[in-house]
VOPAGU-2260 file (C-alpha; in pm, 1 decimal, decimal comma):
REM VOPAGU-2260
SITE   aa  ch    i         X         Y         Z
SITE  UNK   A    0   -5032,3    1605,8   14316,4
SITE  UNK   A    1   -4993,5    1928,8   14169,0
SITE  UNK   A    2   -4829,6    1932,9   13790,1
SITE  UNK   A    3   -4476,7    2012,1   13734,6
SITE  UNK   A    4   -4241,9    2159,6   13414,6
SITE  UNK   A    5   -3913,4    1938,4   13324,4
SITE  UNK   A    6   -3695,0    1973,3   13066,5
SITE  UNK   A    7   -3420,8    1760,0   12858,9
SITE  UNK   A    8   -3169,8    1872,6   12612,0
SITE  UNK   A    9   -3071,7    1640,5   12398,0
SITE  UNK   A   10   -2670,9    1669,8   12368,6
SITE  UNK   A   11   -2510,6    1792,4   12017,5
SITE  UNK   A   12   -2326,9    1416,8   12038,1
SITE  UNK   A   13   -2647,0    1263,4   12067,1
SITE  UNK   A   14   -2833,8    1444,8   11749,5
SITE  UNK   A   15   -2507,9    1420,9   11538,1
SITE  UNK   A   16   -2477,0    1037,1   11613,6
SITE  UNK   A   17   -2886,9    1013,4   11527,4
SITE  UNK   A   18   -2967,8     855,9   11831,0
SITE  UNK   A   19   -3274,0    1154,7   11877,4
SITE  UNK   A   20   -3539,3     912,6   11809,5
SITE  UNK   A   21   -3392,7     684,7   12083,4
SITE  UNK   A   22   -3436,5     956,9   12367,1
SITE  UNK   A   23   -3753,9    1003,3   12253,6
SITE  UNK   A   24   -3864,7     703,5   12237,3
SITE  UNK   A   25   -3793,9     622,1   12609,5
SITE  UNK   A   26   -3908,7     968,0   12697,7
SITE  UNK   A   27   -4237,1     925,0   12555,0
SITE  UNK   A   28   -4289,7     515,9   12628,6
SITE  UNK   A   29   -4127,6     488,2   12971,5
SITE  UNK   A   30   -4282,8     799,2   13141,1
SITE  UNK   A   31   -4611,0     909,8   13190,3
SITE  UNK   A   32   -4513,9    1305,4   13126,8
SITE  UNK   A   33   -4698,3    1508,0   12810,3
SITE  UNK   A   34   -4477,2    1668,7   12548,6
SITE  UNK   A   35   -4531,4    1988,6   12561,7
SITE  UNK   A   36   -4277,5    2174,5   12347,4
SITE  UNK   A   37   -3995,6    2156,8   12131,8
SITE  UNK   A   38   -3716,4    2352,4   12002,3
SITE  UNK   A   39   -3399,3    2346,0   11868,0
SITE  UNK   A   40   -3117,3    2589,0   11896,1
SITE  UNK   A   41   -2747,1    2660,2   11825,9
SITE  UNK   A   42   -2646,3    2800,6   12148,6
SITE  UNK   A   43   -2439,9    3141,0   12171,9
SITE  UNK   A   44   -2106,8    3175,4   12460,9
SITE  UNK   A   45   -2379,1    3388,7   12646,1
SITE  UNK   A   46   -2657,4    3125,6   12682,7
SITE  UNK   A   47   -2379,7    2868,1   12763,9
SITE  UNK   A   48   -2220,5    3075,9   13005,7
SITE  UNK   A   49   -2512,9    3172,8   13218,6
SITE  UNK   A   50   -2642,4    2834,2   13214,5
SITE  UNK   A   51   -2345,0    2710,7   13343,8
SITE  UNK   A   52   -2327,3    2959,6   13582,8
SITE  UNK   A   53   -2652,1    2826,7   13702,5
SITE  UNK   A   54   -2534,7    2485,0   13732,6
SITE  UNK   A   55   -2243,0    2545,4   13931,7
SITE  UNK   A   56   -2444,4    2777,8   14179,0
SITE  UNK   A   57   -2597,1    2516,1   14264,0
SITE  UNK   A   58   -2361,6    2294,4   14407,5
SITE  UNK   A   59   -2128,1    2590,9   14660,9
SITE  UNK   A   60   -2296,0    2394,0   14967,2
SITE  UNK   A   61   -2221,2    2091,8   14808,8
SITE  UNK   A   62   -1901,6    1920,3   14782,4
SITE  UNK   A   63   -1972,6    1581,9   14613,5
SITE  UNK   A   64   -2195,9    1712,4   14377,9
SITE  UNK   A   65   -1940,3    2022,0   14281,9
SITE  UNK   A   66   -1733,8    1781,8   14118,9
SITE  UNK   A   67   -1969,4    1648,9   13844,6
SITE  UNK   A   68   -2130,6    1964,8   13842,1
SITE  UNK   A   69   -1786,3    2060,5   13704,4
SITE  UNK   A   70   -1742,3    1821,7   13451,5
SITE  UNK   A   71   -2071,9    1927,5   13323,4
SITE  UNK   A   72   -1970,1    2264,6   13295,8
SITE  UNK   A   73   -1613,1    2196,3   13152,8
SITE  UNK   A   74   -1868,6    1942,6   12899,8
SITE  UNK   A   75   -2102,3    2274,0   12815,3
SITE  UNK   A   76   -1826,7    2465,9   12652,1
SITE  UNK   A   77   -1629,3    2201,7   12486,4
SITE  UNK   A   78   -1995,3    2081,4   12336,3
SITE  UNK   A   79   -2221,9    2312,8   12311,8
SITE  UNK   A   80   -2019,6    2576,4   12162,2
SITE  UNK   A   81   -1840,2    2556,5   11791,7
SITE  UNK   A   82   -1487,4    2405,2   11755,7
SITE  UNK   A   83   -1440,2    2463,5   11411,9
SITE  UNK   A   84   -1317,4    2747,3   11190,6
SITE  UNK   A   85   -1561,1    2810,6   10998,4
SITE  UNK   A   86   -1789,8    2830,8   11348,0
SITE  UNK   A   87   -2087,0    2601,0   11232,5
SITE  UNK   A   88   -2284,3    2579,5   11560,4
SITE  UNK   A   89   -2359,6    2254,2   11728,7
SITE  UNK   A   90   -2729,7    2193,6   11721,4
SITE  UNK   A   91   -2913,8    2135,2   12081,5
SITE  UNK   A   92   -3291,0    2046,6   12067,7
SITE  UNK   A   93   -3486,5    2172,6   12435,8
SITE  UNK   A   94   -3830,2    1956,0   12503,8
SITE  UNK   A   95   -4082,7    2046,6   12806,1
SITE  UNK   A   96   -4246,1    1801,3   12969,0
SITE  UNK   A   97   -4566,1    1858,8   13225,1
SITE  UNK   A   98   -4674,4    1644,9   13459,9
SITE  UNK   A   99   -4717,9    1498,5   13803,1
SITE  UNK   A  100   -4400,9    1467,7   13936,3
SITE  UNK   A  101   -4218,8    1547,5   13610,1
SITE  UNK   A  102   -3846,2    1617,6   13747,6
SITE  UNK   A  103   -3850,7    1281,1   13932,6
SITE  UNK   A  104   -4011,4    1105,3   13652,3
SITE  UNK   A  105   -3722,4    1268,6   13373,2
SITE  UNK   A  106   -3486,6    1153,5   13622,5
SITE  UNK   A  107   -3623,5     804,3   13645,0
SITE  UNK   A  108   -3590,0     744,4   13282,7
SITE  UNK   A  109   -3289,2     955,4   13187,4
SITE  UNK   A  110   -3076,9     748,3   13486,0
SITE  UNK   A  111   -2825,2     862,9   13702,1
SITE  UNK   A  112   -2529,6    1074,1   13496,4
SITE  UNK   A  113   -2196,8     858,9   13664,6
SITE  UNK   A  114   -2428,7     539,6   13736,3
SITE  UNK   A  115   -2479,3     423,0   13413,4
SITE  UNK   A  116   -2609,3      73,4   13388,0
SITE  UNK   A  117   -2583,1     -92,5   13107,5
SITE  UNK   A  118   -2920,0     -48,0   12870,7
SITE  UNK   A  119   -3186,5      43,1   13149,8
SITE  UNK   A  120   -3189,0     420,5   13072,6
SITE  UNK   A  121   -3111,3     685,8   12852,3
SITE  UNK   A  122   -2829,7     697,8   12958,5
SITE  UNK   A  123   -2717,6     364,1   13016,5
SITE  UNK   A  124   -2782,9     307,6   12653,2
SITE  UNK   A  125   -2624,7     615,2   12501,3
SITE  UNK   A  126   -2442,7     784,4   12818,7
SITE  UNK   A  127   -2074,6     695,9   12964,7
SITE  UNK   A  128   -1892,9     793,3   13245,8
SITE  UNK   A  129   -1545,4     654,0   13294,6
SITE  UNK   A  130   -1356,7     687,0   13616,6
SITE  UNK   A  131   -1017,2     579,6   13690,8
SITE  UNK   A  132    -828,1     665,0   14016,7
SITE  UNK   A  133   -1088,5     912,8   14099,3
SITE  UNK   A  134   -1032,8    1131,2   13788,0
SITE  UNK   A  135   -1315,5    1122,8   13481,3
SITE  UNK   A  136   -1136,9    1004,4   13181,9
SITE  UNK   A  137   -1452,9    1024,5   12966,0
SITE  UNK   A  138   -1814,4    1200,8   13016,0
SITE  UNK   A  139   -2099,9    1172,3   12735,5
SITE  UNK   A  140   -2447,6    1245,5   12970,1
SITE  UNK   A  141   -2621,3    1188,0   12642,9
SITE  UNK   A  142   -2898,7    1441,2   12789,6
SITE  UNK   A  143   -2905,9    1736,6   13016,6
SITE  UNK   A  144   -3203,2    1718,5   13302,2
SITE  UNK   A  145   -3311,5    1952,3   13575,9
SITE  UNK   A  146   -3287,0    1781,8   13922,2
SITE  UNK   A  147   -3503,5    2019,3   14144,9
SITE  UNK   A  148   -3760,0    2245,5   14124,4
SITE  UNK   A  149   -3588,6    2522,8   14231,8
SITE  UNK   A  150   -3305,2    2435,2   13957,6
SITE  UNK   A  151   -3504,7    2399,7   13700,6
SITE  UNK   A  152   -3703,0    2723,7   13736,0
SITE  UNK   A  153   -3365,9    2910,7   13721,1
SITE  UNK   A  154   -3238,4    2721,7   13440,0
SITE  UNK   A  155   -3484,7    2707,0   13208,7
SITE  UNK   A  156   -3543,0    3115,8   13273,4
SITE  UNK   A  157   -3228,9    3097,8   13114,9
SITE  UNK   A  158   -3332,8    2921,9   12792,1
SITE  UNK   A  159   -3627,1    3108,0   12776,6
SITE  UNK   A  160   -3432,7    3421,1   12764,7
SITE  UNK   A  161   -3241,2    3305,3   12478,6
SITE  UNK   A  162   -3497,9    3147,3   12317,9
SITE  UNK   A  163   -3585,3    3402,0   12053,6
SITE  UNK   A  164   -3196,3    3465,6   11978,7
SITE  UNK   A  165   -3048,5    3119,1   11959,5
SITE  UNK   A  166   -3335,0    2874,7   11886,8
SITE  UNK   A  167   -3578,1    2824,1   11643,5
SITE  UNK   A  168   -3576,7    2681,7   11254,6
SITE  UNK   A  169   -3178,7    2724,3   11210,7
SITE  UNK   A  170   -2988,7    2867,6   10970,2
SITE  UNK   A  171   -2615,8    2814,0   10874,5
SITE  UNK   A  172   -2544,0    2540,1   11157,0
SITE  UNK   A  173   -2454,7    2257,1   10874,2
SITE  UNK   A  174   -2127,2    2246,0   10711,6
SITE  UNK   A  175   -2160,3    2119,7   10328,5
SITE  UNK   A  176   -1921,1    2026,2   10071,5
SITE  UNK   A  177   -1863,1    2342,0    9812,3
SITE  UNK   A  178   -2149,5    2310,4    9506,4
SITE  UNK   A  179   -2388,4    2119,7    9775,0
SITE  UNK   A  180   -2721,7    2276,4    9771,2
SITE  UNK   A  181   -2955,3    2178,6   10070,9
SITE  UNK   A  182   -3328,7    2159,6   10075,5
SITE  UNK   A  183   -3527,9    2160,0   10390,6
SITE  UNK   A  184   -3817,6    1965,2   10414,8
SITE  UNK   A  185   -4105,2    1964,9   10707,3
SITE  UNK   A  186   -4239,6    1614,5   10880,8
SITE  UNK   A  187   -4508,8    1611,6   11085,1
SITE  UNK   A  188   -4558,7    1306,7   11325,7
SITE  UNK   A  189   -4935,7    1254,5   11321,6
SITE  UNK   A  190   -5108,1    1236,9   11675,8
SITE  UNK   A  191   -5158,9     866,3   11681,6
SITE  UNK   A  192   -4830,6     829,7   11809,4
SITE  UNK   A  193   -4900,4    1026,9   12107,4
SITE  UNK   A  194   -5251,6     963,0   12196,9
SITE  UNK   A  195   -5081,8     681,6   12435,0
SITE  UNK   A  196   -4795,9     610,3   12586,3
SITE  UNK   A  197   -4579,3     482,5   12258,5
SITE  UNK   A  198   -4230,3     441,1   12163,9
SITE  UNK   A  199   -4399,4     521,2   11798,7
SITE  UNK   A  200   -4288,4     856,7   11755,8
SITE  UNK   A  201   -3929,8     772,4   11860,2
SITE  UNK   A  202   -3948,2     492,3   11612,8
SITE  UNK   A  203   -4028,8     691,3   11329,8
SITE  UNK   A  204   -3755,5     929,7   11396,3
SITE  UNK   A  205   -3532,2     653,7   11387,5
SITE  UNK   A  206   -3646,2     545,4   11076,9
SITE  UNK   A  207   -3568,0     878,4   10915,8
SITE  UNK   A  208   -3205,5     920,5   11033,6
SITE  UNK   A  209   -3134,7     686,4   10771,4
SITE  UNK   A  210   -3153,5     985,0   10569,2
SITE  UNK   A  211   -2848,9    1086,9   10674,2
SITE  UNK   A  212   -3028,1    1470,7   10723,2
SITE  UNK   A  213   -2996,7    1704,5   10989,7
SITE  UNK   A  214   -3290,5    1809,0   11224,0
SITE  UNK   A  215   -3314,8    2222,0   11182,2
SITE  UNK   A  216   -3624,1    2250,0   11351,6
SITE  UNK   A  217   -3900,1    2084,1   11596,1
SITE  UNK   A  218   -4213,8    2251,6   11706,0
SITE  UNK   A  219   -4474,6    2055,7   11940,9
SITE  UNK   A  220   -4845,2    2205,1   11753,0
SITE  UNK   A  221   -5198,8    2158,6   11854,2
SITE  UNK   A  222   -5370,6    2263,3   11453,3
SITE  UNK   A  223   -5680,3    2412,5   11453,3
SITE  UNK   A  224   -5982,2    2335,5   11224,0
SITE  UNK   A  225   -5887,4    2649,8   11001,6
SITE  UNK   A  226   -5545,5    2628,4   10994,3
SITE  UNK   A  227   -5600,7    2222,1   10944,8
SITE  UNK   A  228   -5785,3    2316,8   10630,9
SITE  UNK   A  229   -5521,9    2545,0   10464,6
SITE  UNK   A  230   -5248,6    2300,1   10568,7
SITE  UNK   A  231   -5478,9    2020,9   10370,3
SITE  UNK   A  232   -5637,3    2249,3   10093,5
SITE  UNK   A  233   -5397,2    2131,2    9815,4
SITE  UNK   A  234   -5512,9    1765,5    9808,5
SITE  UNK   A  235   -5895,6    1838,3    9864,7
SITE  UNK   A  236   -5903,7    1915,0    9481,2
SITE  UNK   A  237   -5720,1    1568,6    9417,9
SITE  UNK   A  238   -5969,0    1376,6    9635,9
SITE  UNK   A  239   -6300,3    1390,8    9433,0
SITE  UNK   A  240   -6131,5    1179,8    9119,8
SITE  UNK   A  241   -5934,0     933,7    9365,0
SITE  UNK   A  242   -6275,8     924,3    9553,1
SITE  UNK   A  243   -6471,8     852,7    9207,4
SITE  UNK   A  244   -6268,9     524,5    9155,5
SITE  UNK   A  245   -6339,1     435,6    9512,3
SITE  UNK   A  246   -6711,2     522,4    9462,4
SITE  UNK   A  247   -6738,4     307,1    9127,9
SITE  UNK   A  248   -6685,1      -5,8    9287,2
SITE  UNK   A  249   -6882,7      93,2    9627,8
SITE  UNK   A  250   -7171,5     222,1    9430,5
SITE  UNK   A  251   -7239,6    -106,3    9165,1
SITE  UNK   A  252   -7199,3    -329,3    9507,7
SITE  UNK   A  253   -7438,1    -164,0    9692,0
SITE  UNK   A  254   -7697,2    -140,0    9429,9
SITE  UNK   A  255   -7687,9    -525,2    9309,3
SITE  UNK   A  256   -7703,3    -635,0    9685,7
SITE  UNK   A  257   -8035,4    -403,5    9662,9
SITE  UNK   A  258   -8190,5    -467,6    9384,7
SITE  UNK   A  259   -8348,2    -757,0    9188,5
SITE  UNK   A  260   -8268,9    -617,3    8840,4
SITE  UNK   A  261   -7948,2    -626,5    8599,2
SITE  UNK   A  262   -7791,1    -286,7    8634,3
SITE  UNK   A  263   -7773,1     -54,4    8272,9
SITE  UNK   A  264   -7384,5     -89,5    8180,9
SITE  UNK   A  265   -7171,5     263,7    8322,9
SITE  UNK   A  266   -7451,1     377,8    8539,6
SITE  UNK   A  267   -7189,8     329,1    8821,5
SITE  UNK   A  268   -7009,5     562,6    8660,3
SITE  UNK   A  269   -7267,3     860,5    8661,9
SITE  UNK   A  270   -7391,3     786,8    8971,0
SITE  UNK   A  271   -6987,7     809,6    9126,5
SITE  UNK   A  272   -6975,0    1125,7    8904,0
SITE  UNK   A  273   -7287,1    1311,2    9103,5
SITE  UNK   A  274   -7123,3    1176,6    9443,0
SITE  UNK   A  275   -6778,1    1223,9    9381,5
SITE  UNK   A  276   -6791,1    1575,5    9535,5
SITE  UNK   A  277   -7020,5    1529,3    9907,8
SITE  UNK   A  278   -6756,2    1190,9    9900,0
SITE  UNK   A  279   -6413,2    1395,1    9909,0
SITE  UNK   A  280   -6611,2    1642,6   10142,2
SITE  UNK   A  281   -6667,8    1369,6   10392,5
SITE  UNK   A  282   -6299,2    1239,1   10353,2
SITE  UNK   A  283   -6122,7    1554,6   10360,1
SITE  UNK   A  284   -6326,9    1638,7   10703,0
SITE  UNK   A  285   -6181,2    1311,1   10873,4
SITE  UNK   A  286   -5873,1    1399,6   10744,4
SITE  UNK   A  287   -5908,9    1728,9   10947,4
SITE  UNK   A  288   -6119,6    1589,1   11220,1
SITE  UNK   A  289   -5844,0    1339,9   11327,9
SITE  UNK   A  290   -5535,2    1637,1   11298,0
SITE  UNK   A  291   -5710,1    1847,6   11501,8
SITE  UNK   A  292   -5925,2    1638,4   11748,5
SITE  UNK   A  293   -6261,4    1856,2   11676,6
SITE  UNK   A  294   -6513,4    1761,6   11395,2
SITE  UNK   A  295   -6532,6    2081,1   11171,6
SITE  UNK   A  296   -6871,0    2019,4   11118,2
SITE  UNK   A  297   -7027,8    2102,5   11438,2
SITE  UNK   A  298   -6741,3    2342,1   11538,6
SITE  UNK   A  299   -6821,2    2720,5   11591,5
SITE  UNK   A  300   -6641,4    3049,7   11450,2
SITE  UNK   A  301   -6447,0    3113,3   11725,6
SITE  UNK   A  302   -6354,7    2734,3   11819,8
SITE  UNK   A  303   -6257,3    2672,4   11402,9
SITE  UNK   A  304   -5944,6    2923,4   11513,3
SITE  UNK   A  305   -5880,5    2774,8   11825,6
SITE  UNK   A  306   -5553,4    2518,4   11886,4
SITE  UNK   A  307   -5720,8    2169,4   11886,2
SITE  UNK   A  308   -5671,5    1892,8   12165,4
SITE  UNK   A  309   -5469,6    1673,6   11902,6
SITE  UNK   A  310   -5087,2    1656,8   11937,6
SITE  UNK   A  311   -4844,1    1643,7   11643,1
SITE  UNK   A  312   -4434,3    1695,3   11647,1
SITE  UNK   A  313   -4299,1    1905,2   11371,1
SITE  UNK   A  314   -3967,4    1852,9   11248,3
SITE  UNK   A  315   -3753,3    2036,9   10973,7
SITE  UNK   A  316   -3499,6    1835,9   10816,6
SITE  UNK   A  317   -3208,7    1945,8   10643,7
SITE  UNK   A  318   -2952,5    1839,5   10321,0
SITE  UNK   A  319   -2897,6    1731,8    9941,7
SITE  UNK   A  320   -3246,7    1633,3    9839,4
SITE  UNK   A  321   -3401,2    1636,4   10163,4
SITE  UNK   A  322   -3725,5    1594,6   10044,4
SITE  UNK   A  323   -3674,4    1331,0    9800,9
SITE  UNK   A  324   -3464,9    1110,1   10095,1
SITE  UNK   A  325   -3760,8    1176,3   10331,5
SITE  UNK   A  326   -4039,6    1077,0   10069,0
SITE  UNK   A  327   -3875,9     797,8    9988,9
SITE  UNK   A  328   -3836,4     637,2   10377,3
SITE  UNK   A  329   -4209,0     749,1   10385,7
SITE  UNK   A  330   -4349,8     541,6   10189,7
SITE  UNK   A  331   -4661,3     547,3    9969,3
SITE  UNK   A  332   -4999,9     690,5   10159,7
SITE  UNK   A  333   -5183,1     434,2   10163,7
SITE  UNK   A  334   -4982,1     147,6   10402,9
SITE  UNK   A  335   -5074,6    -144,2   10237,0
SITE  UNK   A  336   -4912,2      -2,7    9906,1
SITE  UNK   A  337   -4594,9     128,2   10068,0
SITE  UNK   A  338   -4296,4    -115,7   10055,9
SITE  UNK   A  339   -4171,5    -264,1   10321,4
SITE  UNK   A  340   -3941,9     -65,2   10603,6
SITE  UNK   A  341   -4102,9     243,7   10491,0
SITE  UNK   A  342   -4256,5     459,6   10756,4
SITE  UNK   A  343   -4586,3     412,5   10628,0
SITE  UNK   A  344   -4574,6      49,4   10579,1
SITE  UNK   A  345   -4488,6      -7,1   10877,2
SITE  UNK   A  346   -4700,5     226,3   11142,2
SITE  UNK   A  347   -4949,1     326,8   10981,5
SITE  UNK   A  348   -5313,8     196,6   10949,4
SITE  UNK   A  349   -5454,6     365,3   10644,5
SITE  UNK   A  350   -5463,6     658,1   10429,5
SITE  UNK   A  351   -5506,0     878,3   10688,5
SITE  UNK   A  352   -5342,8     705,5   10988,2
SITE  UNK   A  353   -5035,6     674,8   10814,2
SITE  UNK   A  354   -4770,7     759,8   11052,3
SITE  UNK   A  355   -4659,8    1115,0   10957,6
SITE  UNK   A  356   -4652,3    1368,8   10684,9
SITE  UNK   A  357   -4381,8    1542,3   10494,8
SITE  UNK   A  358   -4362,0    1778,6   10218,0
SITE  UNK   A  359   -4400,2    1643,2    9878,8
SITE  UNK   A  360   -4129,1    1999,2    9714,4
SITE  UNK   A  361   -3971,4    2300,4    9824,0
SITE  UNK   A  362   -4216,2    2478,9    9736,6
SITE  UNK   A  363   -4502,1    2253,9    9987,0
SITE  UNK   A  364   -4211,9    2284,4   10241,2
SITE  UNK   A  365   -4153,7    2655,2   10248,7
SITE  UNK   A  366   -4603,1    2690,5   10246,9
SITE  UNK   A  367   -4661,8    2438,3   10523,8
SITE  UNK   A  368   -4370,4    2576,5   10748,9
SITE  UNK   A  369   -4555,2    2949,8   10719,4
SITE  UNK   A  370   -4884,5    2780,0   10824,7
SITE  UNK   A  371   -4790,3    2550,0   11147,6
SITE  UNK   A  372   -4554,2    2834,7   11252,3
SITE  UNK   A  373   -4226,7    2656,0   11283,4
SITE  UNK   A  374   -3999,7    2919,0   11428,8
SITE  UNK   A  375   -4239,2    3018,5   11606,2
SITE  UNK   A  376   -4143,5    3005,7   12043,9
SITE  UNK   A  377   -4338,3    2790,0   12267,6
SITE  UNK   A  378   -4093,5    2764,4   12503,5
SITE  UNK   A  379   -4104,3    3133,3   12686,9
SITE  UNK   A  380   -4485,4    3069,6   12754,4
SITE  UNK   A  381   -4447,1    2725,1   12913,5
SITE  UNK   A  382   -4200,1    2914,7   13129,0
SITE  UNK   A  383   -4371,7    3226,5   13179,4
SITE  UNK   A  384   -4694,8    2982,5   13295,7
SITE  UNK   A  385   -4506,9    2813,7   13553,6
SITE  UNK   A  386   -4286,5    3082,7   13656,7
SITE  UNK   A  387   -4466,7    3450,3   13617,2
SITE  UNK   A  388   -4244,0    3615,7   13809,7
């Protein structure tokens, strides 16, 4: 069976309640789709309008499915558009999926949008639909789906054509108090969490909505070895002392299993000293190796710049000391020295499967956002792939 392009939108309701790490979690546990792309935007009256449009030219032949059809629109522009004064945009985050069967499978694990039942789906855990005498007295879908091919092709033309206008890293979407002064801060989930199905990534996001921050950006990436190894470069200098302690112990062990002599007092210490360097070499090259999927040893030129096979989700969060809030839910680097509930404590394996990255200041933020790209648009090429014309 041939592969197929679904999307979701996760609803403004459902980011501002932080239940994003939910819907991903059953999105990316229950199915057996690939990620393929994230974004997040603030739609504009013209994206809404055209998309609803869409919608409801779907249903003219139709009658029972013209009337949730609808609701959905009426839903769109009470939702998706601002309410308030100051017009502070609701935030909408768009992920692809490809796949065999993709719109079936979406619609297998998103559940039916006026069937809810009770827990089973994405919507039966953070969807309602209330009916009484045949009139809808309350609608939360949770999640927006495509239900044909032919319907998805149209509509996600139409997020692709506003893609570069409404969507990307976001900027004045969050309404502070006066004298608050936000930070935004990047996360990377590492690509253990999607190197099977797992509700891992989910989980994590979960874990940092106790932050109380706002998601401003998401960005699927595939790093290559180059861009790995700028992303990275800051910490090789810090790994040849952390790898000297390391080394010290390692080093007087090996030796005194070897030999049948009392070792000179501190020649650990010299030896650690002359191997400190080829030590952090080797480290810093799984550290790249596992980010990008290709060892940068044996790679080529031309395949250093290439996009490696490895997988991670990018996320921007934003608010009053983002990056101290996120660091702190993070957890130390190393697992077994991060306290408990922290991210790192409790998915990841070691130093360098630790569950995800973020930046450790502004300054870290605003560098390692330039050099994965955030803003930049993967959506229009997914779209342009499956639909040239």
């Amino acid at each position: 069976m041939a592969k197929e392009l679904g999307y979701v939108l996760i609803n403004p309701y459902t980011i501002r309640k932080s239940r994003t790490g939910g819907v991903i979690n059953r999105l990316l546990s229950w199915g057996r789709l690939s990620l393929v792309a994230a974004r997040m935007f603030a739609p504009s009256e013209q994206l809404v309008k055209e998309y609803a449009q869409i919608l409801v030219s779907s249903c003219r032949k139709d009658e029972k499915k013209r009337k949730i059809i609808k609701e959905i629109e009426k839903y769109l522009y009470e939702n998706y558009l601002p309410k308030d004064k100051n017009g502070f945009y609701p935030r909408v985050m768009l992920l692809l999926f490809e796949g065999e069967n993709a719109i079936e499978e979406l619609k297998r694990v998103v559940g039916h949008i006026t069937r809810v039942s009770i827990g089973e789906t994405i919507r039966g855990t953070y969807g309602d639909y209330i009916e009484e005498n045949g009139e809808i007295k309350y609608f939360e879908p949770a999640v927006l789906i495509g239900t044909t091919k032919d319907e998805v092709e149209k509509e996600l033309k139409v997020w692709a054509k506003y893609s570069a206008s409404d969507g990307g890293l976001l900027k004045n979407v969050i309404s502070y108090p006066p004298g608050t002064i936000p930070e935004r801060t990047l996360v990377l989930i590492k690509p253990d969490s999607f190197q099977e199905l797992s509700s891992r990534a989910g989980n994590i996001i979960d874990r940092f909505s106790q932050t109380g921050l706002f998601i401003v950006g998401a960005r699927v990436i595939h790093m290559g070895i180059n861009q790995a190894e700028e992303f990275y470069a800051p910490i090789k200098g810090r790994l040849a002392e952390k790898m000297k302690k390391s080394l010290i112990k390692e080093v007087r062990a090996a030796l005194e299993e070897k030999l049948d002599f009392e070792l000179p007092p501190g020649i650990e210490e010299k030896i650690a000293e002359q191997l400190k360097i080829f030590k952090a070499e080797h480290e810093f090259n799984k550290i790249v190796h596992f980010m990008t999927g290709k060892d940068p040893r044996r790679a080529t030129l031309e395949e250093r710049e290439e996009p490696g096979p490895e997988k991670c989700l990018a996320l921007v969060y934003e608010g009053e000391g983002a990056i101290a809030k996120i660091r702190r839910v993070l957890g130390e680097t190393n697992p077994a020295e991060a306290a408990p509930g922290t991210v790192r404590k409790d998915f990841g394996h070691d130093v360098i499967k630790n569950g995800a990255h973020a930046s450790d200041s502004p300054e870290s933020a605003e560098r390692e956002m330039r050099i994965i790209r955030i803003e930049e648009d993967d959506i229009t090429p997914w779209v342009k792939k499956y639909y040239p014309n």
